[in-house]
DSSP file (Angstrom, degrees, kcal/mol; ACC not computed):
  #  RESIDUE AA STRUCTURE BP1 BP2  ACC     N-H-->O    O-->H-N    N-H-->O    O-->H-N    TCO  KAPPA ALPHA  PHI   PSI    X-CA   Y-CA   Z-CA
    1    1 A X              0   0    0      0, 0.0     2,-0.3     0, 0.0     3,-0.0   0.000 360.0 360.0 360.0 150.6   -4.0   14.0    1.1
    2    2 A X     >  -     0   0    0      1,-0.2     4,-1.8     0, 0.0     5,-0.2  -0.716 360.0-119.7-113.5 159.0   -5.3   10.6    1.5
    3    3 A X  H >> S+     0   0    0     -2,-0.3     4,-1.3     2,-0.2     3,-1.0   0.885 115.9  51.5 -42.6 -61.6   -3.4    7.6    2.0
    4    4 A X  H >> S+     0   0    0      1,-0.2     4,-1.8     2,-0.2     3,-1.6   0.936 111.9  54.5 -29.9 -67.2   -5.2    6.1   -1.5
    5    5 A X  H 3> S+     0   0    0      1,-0.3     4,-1.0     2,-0.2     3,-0.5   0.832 105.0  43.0 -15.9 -63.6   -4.1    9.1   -2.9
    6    6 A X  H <X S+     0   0    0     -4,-1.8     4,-1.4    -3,-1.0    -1,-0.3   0.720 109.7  59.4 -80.8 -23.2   -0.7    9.1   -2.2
    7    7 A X  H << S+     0   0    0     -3,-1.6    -1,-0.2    -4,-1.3    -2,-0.2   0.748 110.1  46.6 -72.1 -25.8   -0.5    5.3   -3.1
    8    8 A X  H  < S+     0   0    0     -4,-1.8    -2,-0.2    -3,-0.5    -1,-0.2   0.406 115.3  39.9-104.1  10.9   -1.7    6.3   -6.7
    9    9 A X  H  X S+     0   0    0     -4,-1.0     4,-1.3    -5,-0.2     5,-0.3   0.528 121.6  45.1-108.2 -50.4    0.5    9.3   -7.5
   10   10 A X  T  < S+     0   0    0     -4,-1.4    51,-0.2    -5,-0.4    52,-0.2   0.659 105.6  57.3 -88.7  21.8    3.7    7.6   -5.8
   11   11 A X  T >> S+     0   0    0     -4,-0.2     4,-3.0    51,-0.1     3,-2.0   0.876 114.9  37.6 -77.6 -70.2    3.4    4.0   -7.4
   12   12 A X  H 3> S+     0   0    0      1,-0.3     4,-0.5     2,-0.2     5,-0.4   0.955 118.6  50.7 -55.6 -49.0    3.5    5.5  -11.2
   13   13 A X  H 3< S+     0   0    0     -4,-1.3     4,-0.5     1,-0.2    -1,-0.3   0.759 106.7  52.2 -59.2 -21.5    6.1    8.2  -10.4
   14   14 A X  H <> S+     0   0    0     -3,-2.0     4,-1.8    -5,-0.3    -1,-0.2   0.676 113.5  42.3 -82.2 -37.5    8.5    5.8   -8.7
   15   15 A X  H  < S+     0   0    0     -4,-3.0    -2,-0.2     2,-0.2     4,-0.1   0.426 113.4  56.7 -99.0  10.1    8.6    3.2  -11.9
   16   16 A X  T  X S+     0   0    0     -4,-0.5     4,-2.7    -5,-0.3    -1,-0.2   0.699 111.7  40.0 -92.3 -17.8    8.8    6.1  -14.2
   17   17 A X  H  > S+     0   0    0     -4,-0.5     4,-2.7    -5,-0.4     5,-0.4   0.997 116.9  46.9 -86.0 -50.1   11.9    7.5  -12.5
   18   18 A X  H  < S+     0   0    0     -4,-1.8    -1,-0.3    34,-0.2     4,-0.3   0.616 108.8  52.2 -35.1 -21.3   13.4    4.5  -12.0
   19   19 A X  H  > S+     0   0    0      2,-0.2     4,-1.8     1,-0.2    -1,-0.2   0.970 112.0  53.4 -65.5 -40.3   12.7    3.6  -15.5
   20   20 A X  H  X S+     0   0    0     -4,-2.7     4,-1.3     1,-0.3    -2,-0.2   0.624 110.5  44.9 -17.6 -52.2   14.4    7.1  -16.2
   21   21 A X  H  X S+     0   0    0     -4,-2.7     4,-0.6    30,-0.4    -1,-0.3   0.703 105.9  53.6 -93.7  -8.3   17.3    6.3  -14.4
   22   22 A X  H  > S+     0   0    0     -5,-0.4     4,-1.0    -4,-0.3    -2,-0.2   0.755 110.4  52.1 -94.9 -16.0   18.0    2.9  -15.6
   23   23 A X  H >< S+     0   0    0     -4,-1.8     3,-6.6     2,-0.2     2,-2.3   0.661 108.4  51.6 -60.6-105.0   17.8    4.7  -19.6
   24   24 A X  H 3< S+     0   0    0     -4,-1.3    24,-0.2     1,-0.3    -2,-0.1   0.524 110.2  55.0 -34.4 -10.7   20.7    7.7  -18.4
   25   25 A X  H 3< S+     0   0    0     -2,-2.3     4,-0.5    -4,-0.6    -1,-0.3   0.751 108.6  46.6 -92.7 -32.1   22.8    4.4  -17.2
   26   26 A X  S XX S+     0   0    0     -3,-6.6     3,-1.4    -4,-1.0     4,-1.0   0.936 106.6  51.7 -52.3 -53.9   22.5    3.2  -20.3
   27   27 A X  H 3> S+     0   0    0     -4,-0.5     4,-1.6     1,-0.2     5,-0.3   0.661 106.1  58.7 -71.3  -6.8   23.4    6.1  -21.9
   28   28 A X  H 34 S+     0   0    0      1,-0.2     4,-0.4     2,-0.2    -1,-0.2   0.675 105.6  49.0-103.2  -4.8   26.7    6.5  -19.7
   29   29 A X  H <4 S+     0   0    0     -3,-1.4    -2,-0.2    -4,-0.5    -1,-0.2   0.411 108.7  53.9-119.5  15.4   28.0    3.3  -20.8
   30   30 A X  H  X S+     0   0    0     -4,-1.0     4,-1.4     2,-0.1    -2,-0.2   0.789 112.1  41.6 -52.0 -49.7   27.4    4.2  -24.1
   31   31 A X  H  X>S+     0   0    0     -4,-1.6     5,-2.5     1,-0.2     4,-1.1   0.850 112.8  55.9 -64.7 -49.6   29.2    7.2  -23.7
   32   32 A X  H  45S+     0   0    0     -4,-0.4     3,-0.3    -5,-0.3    -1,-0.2   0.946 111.5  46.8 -53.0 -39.7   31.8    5.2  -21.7
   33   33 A X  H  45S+     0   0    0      1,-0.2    -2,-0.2     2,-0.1    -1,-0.2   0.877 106.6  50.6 -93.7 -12.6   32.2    2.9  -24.6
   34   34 A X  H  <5S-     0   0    0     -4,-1.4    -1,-0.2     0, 0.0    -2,-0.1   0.486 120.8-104.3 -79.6 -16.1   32.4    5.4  -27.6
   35   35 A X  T  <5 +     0   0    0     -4,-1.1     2,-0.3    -3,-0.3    -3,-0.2   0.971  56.5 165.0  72.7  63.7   35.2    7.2  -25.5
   36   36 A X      < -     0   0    0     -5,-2.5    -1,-0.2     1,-0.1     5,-0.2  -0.776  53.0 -85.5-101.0 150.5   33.9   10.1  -24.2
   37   37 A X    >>  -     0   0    0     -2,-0.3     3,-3.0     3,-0.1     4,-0.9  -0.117  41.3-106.6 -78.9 155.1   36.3   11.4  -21.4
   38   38 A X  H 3> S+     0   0    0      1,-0.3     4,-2.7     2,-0.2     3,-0.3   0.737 114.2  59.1 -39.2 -57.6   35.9   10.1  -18.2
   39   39 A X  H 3> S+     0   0    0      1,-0.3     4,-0.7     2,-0.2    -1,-0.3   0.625  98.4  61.0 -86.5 -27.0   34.5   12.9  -16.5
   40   40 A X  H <> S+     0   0    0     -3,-3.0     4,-2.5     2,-0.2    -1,-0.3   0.932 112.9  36.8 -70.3 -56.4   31.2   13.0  -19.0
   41   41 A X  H  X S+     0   0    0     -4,-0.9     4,-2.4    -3,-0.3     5,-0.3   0.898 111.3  56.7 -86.9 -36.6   30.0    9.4  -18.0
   42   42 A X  H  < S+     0   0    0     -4,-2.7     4,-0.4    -5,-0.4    -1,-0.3   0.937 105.2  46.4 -58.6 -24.0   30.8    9.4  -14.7
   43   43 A X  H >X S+     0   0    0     -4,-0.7     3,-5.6     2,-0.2     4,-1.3   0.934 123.5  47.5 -74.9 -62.2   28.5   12.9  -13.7
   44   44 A X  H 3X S+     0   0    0     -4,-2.5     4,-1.5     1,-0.3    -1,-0.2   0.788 114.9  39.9 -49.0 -21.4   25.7   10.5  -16.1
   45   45 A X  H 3< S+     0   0    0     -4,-2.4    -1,-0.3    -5,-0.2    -2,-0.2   0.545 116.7  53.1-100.5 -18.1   26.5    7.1  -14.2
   46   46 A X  H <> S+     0   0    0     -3,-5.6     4,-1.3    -4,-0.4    -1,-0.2   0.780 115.7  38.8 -95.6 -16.0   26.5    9.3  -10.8
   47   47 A X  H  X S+     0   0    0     -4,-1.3     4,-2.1     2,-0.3    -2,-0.2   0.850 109.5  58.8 -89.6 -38.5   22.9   10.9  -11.6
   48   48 A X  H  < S+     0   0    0     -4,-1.5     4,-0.3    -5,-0.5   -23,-0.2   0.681 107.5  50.8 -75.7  -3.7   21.4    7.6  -13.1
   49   49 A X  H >> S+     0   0    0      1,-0.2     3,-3.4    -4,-0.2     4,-1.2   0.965 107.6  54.9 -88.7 -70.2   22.3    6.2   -9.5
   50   50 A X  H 3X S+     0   0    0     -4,-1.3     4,-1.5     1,-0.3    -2,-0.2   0.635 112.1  37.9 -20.8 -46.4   20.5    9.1   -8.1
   51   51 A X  H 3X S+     0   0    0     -4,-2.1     4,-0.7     2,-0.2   -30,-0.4   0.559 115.9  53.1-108.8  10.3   17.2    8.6   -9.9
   52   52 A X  H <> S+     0   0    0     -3,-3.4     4,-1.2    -4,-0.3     3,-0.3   0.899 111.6  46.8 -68.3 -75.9   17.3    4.9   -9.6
   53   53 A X  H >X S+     0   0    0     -4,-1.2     3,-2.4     1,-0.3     4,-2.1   0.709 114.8  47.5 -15.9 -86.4   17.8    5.3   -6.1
   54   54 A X  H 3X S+     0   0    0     -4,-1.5     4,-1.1     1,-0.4    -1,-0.3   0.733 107.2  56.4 -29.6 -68.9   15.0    7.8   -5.9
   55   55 A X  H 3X S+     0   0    0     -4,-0.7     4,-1.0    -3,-0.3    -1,-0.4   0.604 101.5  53.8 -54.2 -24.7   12.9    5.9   -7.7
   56   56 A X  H <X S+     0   0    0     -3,-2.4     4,-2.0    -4,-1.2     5,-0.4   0.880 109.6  47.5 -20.7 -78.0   13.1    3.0   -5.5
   57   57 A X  H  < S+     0   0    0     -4,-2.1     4,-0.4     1,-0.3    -2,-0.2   0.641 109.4  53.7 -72.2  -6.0   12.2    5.0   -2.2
   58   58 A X  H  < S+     0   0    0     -4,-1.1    -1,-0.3    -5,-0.3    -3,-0.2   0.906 109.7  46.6 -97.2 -37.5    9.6    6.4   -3.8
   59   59 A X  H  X S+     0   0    0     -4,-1.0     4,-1.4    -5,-0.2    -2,-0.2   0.571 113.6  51.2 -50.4 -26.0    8.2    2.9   -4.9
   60   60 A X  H  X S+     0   0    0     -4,-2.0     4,-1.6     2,-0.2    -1,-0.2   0.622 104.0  51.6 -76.2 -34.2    8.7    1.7   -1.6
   61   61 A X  H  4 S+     0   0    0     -4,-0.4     4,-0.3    -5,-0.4    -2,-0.2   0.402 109.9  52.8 -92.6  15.3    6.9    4.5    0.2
   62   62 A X  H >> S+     0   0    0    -52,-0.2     4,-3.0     2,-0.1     3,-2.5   0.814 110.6  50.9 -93.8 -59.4    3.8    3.7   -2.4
   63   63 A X  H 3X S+     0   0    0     -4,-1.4     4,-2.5     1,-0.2     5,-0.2   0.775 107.2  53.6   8.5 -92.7    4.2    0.0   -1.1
   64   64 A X  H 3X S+     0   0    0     -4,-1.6     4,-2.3     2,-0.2    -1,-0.2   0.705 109.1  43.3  -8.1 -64.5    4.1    1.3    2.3
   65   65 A X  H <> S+     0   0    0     -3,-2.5     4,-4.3    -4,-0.3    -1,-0.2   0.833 116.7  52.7 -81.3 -27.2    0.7    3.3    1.9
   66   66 A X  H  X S+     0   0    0     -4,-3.0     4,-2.4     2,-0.2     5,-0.4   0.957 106.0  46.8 -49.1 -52.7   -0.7    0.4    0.1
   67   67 A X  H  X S+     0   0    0     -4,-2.5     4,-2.4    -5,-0.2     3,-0.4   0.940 110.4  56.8 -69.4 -44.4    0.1   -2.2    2.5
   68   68 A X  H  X S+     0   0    0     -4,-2.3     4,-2.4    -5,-0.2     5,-0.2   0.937 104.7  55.6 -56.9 -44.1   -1.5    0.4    5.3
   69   69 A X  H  X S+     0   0    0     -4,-4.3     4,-0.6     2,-0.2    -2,-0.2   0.701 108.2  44.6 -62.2 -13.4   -4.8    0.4    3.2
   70   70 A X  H  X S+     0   0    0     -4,-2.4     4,-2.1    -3,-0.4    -2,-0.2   0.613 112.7  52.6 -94.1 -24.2   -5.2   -3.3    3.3
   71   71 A X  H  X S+     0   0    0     -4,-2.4     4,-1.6    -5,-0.4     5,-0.2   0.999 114.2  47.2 -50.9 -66.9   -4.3   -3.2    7.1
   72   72 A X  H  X S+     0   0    0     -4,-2.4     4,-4.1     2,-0.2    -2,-0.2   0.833 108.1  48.5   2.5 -81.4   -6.8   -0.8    7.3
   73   73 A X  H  X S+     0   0    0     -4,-0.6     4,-1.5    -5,-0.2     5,-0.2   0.971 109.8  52.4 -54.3 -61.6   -9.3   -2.5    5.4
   74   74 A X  H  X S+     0   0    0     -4,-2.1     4,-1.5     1,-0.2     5,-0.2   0.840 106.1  57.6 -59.2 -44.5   -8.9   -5.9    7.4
   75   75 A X  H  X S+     0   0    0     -4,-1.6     4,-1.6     1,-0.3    -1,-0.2   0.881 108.5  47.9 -55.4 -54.1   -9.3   -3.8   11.0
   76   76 A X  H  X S+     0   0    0     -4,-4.1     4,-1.3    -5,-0.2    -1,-0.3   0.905 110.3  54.0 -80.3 -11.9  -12.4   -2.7    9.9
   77   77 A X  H  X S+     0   0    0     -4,-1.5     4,-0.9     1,-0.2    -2,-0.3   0.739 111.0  40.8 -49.1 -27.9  -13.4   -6.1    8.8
   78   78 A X  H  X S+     0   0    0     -4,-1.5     4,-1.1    -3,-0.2    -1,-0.2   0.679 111.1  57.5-108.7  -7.1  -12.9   -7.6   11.5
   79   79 A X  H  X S+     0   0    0     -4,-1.6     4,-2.0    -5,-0.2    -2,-0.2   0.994 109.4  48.3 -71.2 -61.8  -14.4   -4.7   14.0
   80   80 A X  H  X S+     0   0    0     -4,-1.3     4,-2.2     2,-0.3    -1,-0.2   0.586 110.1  46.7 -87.2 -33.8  -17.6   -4.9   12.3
   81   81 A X  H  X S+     0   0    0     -4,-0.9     4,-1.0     1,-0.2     5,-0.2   0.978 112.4  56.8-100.2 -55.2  -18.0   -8.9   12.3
   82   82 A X  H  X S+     0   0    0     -4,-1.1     4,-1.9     2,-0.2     3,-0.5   0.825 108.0  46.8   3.7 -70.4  -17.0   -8.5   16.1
   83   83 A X  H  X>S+     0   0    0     -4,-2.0     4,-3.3     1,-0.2     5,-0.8   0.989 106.0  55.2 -16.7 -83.6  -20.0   -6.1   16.4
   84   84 A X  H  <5S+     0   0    0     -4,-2.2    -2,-0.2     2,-0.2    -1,-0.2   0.580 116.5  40.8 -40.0 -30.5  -22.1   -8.4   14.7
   85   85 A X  H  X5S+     0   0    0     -4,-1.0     4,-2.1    -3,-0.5    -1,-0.2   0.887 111.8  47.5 -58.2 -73.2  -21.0  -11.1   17.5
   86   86 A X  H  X5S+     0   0    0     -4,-1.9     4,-2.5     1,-0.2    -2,-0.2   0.771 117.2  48.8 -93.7 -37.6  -21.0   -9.4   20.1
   87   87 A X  H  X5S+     0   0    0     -4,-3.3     4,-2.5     2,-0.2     5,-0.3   0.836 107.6  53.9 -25.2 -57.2  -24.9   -7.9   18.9
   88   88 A X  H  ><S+     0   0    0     -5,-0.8     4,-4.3     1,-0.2    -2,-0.2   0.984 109.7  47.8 -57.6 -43.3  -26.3  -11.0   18.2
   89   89 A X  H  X S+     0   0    0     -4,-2.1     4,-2.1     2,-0.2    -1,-0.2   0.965 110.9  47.4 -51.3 -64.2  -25.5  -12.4   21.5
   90   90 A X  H  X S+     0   0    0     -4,-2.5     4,-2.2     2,-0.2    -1,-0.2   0.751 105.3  57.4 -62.0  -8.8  -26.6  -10.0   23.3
   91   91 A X  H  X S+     0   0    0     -4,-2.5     4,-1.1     2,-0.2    -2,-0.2   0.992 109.6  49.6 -55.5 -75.1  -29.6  -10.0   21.2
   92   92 A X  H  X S+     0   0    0     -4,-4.3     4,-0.7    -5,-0.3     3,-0.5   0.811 109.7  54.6 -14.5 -67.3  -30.0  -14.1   22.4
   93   93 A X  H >X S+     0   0    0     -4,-2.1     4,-1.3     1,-0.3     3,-1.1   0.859 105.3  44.3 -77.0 -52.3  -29.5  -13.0   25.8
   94   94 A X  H 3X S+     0   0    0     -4,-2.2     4,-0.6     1,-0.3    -1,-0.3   0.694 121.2  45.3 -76.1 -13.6  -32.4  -10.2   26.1
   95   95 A X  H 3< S+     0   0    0     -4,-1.1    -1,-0.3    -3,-0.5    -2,-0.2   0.717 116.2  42.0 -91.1 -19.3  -34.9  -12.9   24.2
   96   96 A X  H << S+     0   0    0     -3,-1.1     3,-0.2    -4,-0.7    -2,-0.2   0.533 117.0  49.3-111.3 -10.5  -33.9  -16.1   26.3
   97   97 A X  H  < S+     0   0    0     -4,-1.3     2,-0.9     1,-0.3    -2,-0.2   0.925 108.6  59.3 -92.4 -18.3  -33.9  -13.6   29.7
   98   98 A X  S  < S-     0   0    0     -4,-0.6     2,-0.4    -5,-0.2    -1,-0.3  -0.811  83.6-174.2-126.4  71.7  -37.7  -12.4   28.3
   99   99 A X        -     0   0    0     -2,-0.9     2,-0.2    -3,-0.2    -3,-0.1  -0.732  12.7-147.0 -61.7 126.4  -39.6  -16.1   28.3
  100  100 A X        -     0   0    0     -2,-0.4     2,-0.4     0, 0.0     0, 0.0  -0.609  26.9-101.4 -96.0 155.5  -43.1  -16.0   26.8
  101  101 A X        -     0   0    0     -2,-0.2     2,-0.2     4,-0.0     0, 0.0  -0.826  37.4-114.5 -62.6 121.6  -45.8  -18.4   28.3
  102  102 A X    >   -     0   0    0     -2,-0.4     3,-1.5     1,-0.1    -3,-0.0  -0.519  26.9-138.4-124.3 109.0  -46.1  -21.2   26.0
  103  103 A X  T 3  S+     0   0    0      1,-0.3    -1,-0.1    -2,-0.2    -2,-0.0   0.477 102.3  49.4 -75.4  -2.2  -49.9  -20.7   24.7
  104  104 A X  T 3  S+     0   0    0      2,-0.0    -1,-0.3     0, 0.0     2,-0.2   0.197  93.0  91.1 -98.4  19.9  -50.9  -24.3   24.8
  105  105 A X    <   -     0   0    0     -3,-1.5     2,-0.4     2,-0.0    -4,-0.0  -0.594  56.3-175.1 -96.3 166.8  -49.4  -24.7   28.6
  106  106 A X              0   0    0     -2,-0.2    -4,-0.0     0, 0.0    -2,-0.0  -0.887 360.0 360.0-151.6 145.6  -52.3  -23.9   31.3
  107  107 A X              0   0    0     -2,-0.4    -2,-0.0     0, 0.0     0, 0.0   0.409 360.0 360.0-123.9 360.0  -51.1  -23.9   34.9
């Protein structure tokens, strides 16, 4: 799978889950506040950490592949106008070592 790839399936999936998990933390201090017994909001409040969490790392590792495609990108920018440089010169050099005779000079 390519890097792009992988930047545009784990960007969306990462802010859904987080969104995901920051809902079910809501919903455990709902449950926390209505008086549902202790043991019900904590498993929700221990999961919603879990898919916060998740969602995070997963957002970070989209980050990640992003920030490597504009690395990327810039390394071949800058090979290519390098090239172009380092062409041209030598280009210069094989016309300035190759002197024509001047056609109004006479010797």
């Amino acid at each position: 799978m390519s890097t792009r790839t992988k930047w545009m399936i784990l960007a969306p999936c990462g802010l859904l889950l987080f969104s995901f998990g920051l809902t079910v933390l809501s919903e455990a201090a709902h449950q926390r506040r209505i008086g549902e017994p202790t043991q019900v909001w904590v498993v929700l409040g221990l999961y919603s950490l879990v898919l916060i969490n998740g969602g995070l790392i997963m957002f970070g590792e989209a980050l990640r592949f992003r920030i490597l495609l504009d690395v990327r990108r810039e390394a071949r920018r800058s090979m290519r106008q390098l090239l172009r440089k380092v062409n041209t010169k030598s280009s210069n050099k094989s016309k300035s070592s190759k002197k024509a005779k001047s056609p109004t000079k006479t010797d």
